[in-house]
N, C-alpha and C positions, 0 to 999 in steps of 0.2 A: 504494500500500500504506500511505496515512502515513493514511488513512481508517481501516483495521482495524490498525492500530497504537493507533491512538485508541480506537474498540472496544474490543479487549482491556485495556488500560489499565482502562476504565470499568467493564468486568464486573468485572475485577480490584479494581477501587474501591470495588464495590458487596460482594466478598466479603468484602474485610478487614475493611470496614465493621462488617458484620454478627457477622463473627470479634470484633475490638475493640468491640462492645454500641454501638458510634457510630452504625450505622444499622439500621432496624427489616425485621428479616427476610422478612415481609409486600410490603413494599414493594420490595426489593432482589430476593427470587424473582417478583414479578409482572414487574419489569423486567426479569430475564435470560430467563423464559418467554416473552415478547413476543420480544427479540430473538430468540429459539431460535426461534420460528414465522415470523418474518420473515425469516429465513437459510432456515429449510425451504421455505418456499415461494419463495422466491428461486430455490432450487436447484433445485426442482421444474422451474419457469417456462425456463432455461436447459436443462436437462434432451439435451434432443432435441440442442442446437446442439451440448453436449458431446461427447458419442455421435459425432456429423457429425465435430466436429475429433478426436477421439481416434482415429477410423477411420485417420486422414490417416498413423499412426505405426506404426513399426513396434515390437513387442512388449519388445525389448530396447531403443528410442531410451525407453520410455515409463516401462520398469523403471529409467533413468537419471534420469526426472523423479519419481520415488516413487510412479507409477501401474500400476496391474493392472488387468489386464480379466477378467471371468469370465463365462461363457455363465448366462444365467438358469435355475432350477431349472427340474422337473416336476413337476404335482401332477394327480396321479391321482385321478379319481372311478370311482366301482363301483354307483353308483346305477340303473344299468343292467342290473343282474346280477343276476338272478331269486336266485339260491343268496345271494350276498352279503346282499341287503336281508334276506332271511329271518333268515341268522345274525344280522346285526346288530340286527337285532329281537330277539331274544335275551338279544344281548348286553346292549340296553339295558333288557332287564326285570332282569338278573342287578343293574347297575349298580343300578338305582332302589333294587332290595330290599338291596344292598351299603349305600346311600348312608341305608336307611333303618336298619339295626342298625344300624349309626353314630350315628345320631341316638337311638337305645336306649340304645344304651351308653355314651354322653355322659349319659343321665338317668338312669343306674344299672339298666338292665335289657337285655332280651335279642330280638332280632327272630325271632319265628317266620312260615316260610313258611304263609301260610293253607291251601296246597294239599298240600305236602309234610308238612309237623307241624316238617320241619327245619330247626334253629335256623342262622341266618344269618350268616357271619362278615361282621363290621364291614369297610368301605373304609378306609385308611388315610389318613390326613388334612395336606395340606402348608399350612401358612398363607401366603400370598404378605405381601409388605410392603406395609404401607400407604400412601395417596397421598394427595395433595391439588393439588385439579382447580382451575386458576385459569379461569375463562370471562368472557368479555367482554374480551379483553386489547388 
């Protein structure tokens, strides 16, 4: 453990840094990105063996080492379902003309249906946060 003792140290070294204007933020997040893809796919790669030794425990010896286990989700496709594609067809023409009075009324005007004559109410609009993508790290 005196390996990720060391680690943390350095990440920790790279934040202050950049807290204290001592080191250049560019630089100090391309090196915590790398190690953060270098620990994911680390994790990745050990993955299965985990899985293997975690089996070996029982639920309560595991909840004593600060581990839980949980059954993977479900996810359901309906792509299958003559009724389903139809509505969903629908739905995504409703969305398109939603997504397009939005784009009206962003320019100060109003979406009318071409087919119906009736005006469109606007999609409501969530901005996510910005990013910045390090590649090649």
């Amino acid at each position: 453990m005196e390996n990720l003792n060391e680690f943390i140290d350095y990440c920790s070294k790279l934040q202050n840094g950049v807290l204290e204007g001592v080191i250049d933020p560019i630089k100090a997040a391309k090196e915590l990105k790398r190690a953060e893809k270098m620990a994911k796919n680390s994790y990745v790669e050990i993955e299965l063996d985990l899985f293997t030794e975690v089996g070996k425990y029982e639920k309560n010896q595991l909840k004593d080492m600060g581990i839980e286990t949980r059954n993977g989700g479900k996810t359901y496709s309906y792509k299958n379902v003559p009724e389903w594609v139809d509505q969903k067809g629908q739905l995504d023409s409703i969305q398109d003309k939603a997504k397009q009075a939005y784009q009206a009324a962003m320019n100060g005007g109003v979406f009318i249906d071409q087919d119906t004559g009736e005006v469109i109410t606007p999609c409501e609009v969530t901005n996510r946060k910005d990013v910045i993508i390090f590649k090649n790290l």
